[in-house]
C-alpha positions as CSV (number, residue, x, y, z in Angstrom):
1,X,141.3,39.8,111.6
2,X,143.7,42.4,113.2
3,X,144.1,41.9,116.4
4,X,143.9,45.4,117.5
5,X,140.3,45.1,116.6
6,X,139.5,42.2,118.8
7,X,141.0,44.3,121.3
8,X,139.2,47.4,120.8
9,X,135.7,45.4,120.6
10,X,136.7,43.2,123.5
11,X,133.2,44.6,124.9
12,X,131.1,45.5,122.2
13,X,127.4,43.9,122.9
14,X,124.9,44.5,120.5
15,X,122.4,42.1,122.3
16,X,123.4,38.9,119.1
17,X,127.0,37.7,119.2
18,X,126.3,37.2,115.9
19,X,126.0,40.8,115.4
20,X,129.6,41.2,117.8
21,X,131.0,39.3,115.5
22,X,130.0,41.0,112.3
23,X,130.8,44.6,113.3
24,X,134.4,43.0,114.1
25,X,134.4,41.6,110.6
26,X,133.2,45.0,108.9
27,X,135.8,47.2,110.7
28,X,138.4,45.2,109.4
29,X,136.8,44.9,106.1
30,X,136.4,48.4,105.8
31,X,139.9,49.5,107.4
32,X,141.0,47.5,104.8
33,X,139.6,49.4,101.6
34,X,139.7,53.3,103.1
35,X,138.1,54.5,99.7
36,X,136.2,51.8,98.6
37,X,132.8,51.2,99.0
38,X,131.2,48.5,100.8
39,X,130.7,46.3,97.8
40,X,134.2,47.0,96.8
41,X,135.7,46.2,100.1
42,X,133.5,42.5,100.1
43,X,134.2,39.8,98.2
44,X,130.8,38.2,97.6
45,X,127.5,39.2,97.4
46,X,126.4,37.1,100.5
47,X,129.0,39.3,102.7
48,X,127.6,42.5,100.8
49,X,123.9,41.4,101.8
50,X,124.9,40.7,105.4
51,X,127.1,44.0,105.5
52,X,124.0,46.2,104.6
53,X,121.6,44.0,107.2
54,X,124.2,44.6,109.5
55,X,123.2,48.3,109.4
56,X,119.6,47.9,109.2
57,X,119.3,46.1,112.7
58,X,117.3,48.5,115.4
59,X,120.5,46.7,118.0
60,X,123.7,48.8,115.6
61,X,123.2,52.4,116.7
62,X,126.3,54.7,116.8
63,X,126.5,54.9,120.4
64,X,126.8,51.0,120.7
65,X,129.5,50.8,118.3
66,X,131.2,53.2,119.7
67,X,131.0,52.3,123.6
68,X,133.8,49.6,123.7
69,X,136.1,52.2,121.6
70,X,135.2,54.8,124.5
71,X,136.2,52.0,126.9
72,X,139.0,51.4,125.8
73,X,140.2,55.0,125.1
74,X,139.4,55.4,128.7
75,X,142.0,52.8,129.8
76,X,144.0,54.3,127.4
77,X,143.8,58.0,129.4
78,X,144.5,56.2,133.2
79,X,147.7,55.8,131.6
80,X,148.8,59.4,131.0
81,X,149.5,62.1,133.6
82,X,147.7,64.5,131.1
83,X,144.8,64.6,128.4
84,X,143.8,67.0,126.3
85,X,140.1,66.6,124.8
86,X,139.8,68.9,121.7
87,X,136.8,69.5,120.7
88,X,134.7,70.3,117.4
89,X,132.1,70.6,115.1
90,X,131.7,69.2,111.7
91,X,129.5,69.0,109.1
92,X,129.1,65.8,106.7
93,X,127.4,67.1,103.7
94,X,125.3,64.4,101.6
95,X,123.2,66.8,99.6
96,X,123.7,65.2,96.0
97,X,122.6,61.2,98.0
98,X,119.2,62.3,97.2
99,X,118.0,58.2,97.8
100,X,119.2,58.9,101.8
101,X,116.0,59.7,103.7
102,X,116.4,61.6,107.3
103,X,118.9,64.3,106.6
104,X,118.3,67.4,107.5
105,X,119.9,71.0,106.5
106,X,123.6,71.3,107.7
107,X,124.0,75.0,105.9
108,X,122.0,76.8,102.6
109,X,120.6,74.8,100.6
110,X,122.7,72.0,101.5
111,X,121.8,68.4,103.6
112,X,123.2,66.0,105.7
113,X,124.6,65.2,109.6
114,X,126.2,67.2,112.3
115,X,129.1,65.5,114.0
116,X,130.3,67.1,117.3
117,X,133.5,64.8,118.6
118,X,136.0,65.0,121.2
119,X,138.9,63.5,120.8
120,X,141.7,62.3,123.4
121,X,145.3,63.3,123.0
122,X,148.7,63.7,124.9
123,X,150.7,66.9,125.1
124,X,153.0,65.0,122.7
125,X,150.2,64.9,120.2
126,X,149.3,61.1,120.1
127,X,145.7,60.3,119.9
128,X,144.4,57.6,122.6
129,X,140.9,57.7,121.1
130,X,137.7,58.7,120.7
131,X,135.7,60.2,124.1
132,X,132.9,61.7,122.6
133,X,130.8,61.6,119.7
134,X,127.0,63.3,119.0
135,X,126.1,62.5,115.5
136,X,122.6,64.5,114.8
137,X,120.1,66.4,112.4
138,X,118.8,70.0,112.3
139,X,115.2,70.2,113.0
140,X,112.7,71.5,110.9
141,X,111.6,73.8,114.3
142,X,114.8,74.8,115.0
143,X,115.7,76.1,111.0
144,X,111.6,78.2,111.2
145,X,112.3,80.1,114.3
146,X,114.3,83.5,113.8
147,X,117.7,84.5,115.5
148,X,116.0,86.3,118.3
149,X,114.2,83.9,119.4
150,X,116.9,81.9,119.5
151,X,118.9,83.9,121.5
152,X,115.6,83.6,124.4
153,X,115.7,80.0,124.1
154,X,117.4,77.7,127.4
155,X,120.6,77.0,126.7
156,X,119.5,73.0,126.7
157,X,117.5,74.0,123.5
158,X,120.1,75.7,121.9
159,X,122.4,74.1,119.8
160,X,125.6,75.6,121.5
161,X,124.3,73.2,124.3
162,X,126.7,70.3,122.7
163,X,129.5,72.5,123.5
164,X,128.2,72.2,127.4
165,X,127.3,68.9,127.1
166,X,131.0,68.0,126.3
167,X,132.5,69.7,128.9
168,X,130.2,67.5,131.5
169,X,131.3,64.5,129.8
170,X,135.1,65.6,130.1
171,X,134.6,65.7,133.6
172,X,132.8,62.4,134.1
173,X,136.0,61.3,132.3
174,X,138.4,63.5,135.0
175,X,136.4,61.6,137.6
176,X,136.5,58.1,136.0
177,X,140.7,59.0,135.8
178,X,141.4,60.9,139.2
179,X,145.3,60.5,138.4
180,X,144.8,62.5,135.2
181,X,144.4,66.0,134.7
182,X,141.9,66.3,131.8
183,X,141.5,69.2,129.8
184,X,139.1,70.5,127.8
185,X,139.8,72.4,124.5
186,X,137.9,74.1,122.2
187,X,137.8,77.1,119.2
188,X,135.8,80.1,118.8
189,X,132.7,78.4,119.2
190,X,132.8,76.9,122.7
191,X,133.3,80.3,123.9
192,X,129.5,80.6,126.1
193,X,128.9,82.0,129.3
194,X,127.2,78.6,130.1
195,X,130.0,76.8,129.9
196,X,132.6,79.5,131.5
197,X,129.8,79.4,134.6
198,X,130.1,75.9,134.5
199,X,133.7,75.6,134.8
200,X,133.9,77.2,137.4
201,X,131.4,75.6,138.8
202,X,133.0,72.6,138.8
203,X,136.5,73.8,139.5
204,X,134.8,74.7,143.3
205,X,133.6,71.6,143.6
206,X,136.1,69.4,143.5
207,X,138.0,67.1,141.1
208,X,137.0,68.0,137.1
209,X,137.9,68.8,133.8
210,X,139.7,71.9,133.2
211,X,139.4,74.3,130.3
212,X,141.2,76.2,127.2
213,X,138.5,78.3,125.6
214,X,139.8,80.4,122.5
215,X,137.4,83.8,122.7
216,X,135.0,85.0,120.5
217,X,133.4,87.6,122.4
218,X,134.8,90.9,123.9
219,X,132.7,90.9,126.9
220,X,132.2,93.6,129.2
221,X,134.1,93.5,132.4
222,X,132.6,94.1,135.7
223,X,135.1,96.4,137.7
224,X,135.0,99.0,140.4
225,X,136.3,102.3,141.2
226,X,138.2,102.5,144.4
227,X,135.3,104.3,146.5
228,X,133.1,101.0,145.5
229,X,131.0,102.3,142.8
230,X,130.8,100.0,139.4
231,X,133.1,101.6,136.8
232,X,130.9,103.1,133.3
233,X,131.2,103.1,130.9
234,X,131.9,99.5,131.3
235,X,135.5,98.5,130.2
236,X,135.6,95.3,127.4
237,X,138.1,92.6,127.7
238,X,140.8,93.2,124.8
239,X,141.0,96.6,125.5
240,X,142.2,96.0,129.4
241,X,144.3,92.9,128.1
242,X,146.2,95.1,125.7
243,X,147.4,97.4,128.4
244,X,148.0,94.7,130.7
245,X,152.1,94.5,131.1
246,X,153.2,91.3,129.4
247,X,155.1,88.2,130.9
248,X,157.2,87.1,128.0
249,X,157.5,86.4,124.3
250,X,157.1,84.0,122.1
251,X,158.7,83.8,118.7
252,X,157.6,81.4,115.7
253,X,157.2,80.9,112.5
254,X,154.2,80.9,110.2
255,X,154.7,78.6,107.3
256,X,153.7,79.6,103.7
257,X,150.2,79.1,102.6
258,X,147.8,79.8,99.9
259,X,150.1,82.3,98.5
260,X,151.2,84.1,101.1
261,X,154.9,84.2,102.4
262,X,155.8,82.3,104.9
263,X,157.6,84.7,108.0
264,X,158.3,85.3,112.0
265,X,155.8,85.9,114.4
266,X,157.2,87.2,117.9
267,X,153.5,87.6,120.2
268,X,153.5,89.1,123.2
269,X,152.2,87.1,126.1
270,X,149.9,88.7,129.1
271,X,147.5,87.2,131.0
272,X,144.9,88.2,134.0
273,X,142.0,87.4,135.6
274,X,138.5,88.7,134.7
275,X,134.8,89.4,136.0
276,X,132.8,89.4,133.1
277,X,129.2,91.1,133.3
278,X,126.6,88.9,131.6
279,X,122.5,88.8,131.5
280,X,120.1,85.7,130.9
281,X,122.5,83.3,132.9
282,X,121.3,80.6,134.8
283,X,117.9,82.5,135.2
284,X,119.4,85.5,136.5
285,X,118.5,89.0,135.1
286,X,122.4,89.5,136.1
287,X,125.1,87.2,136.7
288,X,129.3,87.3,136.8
289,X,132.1,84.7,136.4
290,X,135.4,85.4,136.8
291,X,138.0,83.3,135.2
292,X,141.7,83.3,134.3
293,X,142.4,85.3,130.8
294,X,145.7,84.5,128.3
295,X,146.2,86.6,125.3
296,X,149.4,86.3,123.2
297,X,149.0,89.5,120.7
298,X,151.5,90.3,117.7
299,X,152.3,94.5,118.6
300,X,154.3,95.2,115.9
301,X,153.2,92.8,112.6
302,X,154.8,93.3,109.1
303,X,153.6,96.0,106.8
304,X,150.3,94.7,105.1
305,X,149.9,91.9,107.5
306,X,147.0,91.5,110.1
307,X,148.2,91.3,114.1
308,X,148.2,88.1,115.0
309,X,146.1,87.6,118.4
310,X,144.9,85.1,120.4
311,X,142.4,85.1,123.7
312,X,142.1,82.0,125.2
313,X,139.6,81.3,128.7
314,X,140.9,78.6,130.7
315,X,140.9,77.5,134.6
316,X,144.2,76.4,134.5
317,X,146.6,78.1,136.6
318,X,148.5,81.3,135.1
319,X,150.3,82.9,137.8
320,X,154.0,82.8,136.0
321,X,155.4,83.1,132.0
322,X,155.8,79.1,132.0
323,X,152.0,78.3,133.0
324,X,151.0,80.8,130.6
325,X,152.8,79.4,128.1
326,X,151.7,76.0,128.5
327,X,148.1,76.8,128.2
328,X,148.9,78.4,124.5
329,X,150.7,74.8,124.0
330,X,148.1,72.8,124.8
331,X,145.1,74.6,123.0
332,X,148.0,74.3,119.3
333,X,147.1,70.3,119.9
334,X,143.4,71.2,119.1
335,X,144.9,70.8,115.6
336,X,144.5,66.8,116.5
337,X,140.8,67.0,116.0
338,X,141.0,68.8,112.5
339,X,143.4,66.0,111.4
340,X,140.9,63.4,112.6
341,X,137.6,65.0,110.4
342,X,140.0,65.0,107.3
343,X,141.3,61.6,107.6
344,X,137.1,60.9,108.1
345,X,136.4,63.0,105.1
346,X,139.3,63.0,102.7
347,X,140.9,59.5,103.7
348,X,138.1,57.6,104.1
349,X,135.5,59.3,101.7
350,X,132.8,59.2,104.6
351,X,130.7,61.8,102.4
352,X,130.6,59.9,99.3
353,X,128.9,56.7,100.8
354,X,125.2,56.3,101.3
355,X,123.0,54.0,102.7
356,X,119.4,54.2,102.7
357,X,118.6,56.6,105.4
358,X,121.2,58.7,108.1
359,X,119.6,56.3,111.0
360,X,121.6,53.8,109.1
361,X,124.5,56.3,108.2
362,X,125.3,57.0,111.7
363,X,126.7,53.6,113.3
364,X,128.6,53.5,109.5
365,X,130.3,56.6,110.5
366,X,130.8,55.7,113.7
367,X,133.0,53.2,112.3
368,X,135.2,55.3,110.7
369,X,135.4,57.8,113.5
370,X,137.2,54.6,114.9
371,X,139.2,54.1,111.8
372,X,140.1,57.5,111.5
373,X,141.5,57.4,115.0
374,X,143.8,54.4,113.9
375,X,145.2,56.0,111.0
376,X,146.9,59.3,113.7
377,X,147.5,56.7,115.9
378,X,149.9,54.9,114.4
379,X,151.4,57.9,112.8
380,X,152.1,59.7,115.9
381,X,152.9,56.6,118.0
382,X,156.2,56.4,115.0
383,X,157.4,59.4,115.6
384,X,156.9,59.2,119.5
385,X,158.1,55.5,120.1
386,X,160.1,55.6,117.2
387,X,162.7,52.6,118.7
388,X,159.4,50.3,119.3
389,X,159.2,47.6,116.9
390,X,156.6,47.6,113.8
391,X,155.9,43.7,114.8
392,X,153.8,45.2,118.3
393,X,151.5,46.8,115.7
394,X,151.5,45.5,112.8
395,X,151.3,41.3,111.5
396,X,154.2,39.3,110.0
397,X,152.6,39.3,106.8
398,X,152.2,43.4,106.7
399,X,155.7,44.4,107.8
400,X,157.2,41.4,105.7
401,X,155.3,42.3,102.4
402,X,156.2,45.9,102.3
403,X,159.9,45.4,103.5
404,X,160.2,43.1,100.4
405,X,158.1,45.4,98.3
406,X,160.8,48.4,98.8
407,X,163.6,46.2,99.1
408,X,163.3,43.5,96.4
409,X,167.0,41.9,96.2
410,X,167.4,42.2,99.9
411,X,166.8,39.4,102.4
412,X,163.6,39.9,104.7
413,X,165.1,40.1,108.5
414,X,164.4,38.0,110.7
415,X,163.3,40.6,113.3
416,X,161.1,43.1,112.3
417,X,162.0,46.8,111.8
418,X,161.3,49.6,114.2
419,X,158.0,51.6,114.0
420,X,159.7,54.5,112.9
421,X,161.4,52.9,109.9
422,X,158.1,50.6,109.1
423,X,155.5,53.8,109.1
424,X,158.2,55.5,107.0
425,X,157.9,52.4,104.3
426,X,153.9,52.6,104.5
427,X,154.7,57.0,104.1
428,X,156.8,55.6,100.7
429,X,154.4,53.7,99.3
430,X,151.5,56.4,99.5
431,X,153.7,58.6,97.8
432,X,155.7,60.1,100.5
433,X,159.4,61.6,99.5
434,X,161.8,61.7,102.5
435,X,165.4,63.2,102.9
436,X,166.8,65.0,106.0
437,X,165.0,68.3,105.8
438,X,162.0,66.7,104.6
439,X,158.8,66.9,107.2
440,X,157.6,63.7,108.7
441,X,155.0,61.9,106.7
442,X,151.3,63.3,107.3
443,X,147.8,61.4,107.2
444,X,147.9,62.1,103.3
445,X,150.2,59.6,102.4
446,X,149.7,56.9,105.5
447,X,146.5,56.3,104.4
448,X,146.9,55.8,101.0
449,X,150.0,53.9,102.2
450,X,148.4,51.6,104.6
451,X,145.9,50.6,101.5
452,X,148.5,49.6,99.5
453,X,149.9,47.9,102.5
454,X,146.6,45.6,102.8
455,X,146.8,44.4,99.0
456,X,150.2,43.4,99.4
457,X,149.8,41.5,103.0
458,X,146.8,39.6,101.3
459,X,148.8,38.7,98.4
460,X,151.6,38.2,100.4
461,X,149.3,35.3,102.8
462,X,148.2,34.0,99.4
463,X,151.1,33.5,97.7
464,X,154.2,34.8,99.2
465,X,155.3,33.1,102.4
């Protein structure tokens, strides 16, 4: 067994260590074989039985499988002076498993589980783990009632409520890790009054998470002429922000994709603090919250092309061009989590297994949440400790099968290489073409690399040494 896996289970209690022991067995198994099934990635059918009784025990829920993960991610976060927690919804669609009892509707006419994670990550981009993780299904109640009565339910019936409930977790974290400014990040979505109120809640409070909020809504804006009397018609917020006078510039480029040309963006950055004017909040017929506002607008696009704009909430501190800046650089890392659901989905092939209901489903999936995290680890931990040797991460027989794999008249050092040189051996084997202006390998070709990585450090134990 890998003995990053003892040490991310160092905890795990599922109440049998017989049952600690298995789950160490299965994640290893499993990480193993990223697209095979489970009687694909066992050897014999007495393993296969005890794989599927694993998941049937009432002790292996999601939330205990992932616990010493969390743990561990947590240690992981005291280390850094700053953690970003980007945060999303997915859906995991297992309409055509028509056997799998317990799923409910994720969109039309189409079934399965909603996953809401958070995931940890450095400014640099390298994921420390898993933080958060609600795995749950769409009630019949809930799909029945109509959008206005939605809209009139508590926001702890709602289902925008996991956006809130994530933000209280990231600062249960920022508490757990006083040295560490946490941050909380999330799209279009996240963007509810509930949650603004609640940041700034906290913010008064004391020590919490902070937050970067992309907008959704242009909200009214609660403002005063200068004799005292409220300003109407009520001004909205991307109005105001576009005559705001800007702090700086920033210049990129967008890279070609699904057939459009790929070109220079140069956005316009301004940013401001705002009272917004909101009803139905915290029981109050009328309620405000002011918070700190960045927008980073493209004025003058290319003929035919959409401006490019972005309005971002956040608590964080935007009094000069550098902090304004730094909050558009730390809500691009959000990207992290959309990496993460398509190593789960594409990598690992999380919607093409079944098991015999989603109860069973979920602690299965929680497993690959922590496999998924693995795969970006060690992918970004390359090109971030690129000097660090492959031997810290990965066994004799891995680095020693694949060096002689790529390298077959050449002598197998005695020392192994560094992690850069290794994970760009692994990128080679799943397909991955380097040269000088080539990009770094992505999640594509590590995982299909690290598969073929596994067959050769089993034959390699076998037959090889």
């Amino acid at each position: 067994m890998e003995n990053w896996i003892a040490s991310e289970f160092t905890s795990i209690n599922l109440k049998d260590e017989r049952l600690n022991k298995r789950a160490k067995i299965i994640l290893d198994k499993l990480g193993h074989a990223p697209a095979r099934t489970i009687p694909q990635a066992f050897r014999t059918w007495k393993d296969i039985k005890a794989c599927y009784r694993f998941f049937d025990n009432p002790a292996v829920t999601d939330n205990n499988i992932l616990k010493p993960h969390m743990e561990k991610t947590i240690e992981r976060i005291k280390n850094e002076p700053v953690v970003l927690l980007p945060t999303d919804n997915s859906i995991l669609d297992y309409t055509p498993k028509k056997a799998m009892k317990g799923k409910g509707e994720v969109c039309h006419k189409r079934d399965g589980i909603f996953l809401h994670a958070s995931l940890a990550v450095t400014p640099e981009r390298l994921s420390l783990g898993v933080v958060d993780a609600k795995l749950w299904i769409r009630g019949v109640d809930y799909i029945s009632q109509t959008e206005a009565h939605r809209d009139d339910l508590p926001i702890e019936e709602k289902e925008s409520y996991r956006w809130l409930e994530g933000y209280k977790k990231s600062c249960e974290i920022a508490r757990e890790c006083p040295n560490t400014q946490i941050i909380y990040i999330t799209d279009r979505e996240g963007d509810i009054i509930e949650l603004l109120g609640e940041a700034i809640k906290e913010k008064k409070s004391g020590k919490c998470a902070d937050i970067i909020i992309r907008s959704q809504h242009d909200r009214q804006l609660d403002e005063k002429d200068p004799d005292g009397t409220l300003n109407k018609p009520y001004k909205k917020l991307i109005k105001t922000l576009k005559n705001t006078p800007a702090l700086g510039e920033l210049e990129f480029v967008i890279p070609p994709s699904q057939g459009k040309k790929g070109r220079t963006v140069k956005q316009q950055i301004k940013a401001s603090s705002f009272t917004f004017r909101t009803k139905k909040y915290n029981g109050n017929p009328t309620c405000k919250v002011t918070i700190n506002v960045v927008m980073a607008i493209e004025e003058n696009p290319p003929a035919g092309e959409s401006p490019l704009c972005w309005i971002f909430h956040t608590t964080m501190s935007i009094n000069t061009f550098a902090e304004v800046r730094k909050v558009i650089e730390y809500y691009l890392c959000r990207w992290e989590v959309e990496t993460f659901f398509k190593v789960l989905k594409s990598g690992y092939k999380i919607e093409e297994r079944q098991l015999e209901s989603t109860e069973r489903m979920k602690p299965l999936i929680a497993l690959f949440l922590i496999l998924s995290w693995r795969i970006i680890y060690v992918m970004m931990l390359g090109r971030i400790c690129p000097e660090m040797s492959s031997g810290d991460i990965f066994c004799e027989a891995e680095w020693k099968s694949v060096y002689k794999i790529l390298n077959i008249k050449e002598k197998i050092p005695e020392n192994p290489p560094t992690l850069n040189e290794f994970i760009l051996m692994i990128a080679q084997l799943g397909g991955y073409v380097g040269g000088k202006k080539a990009p770094p390998p992505g999640v594509k070709v590590m995982w299909r690399g690290m598969a073929r990585m596994v067959d050769f450090a089993i034959a390699w134990e076998a037959f090889g040494k």
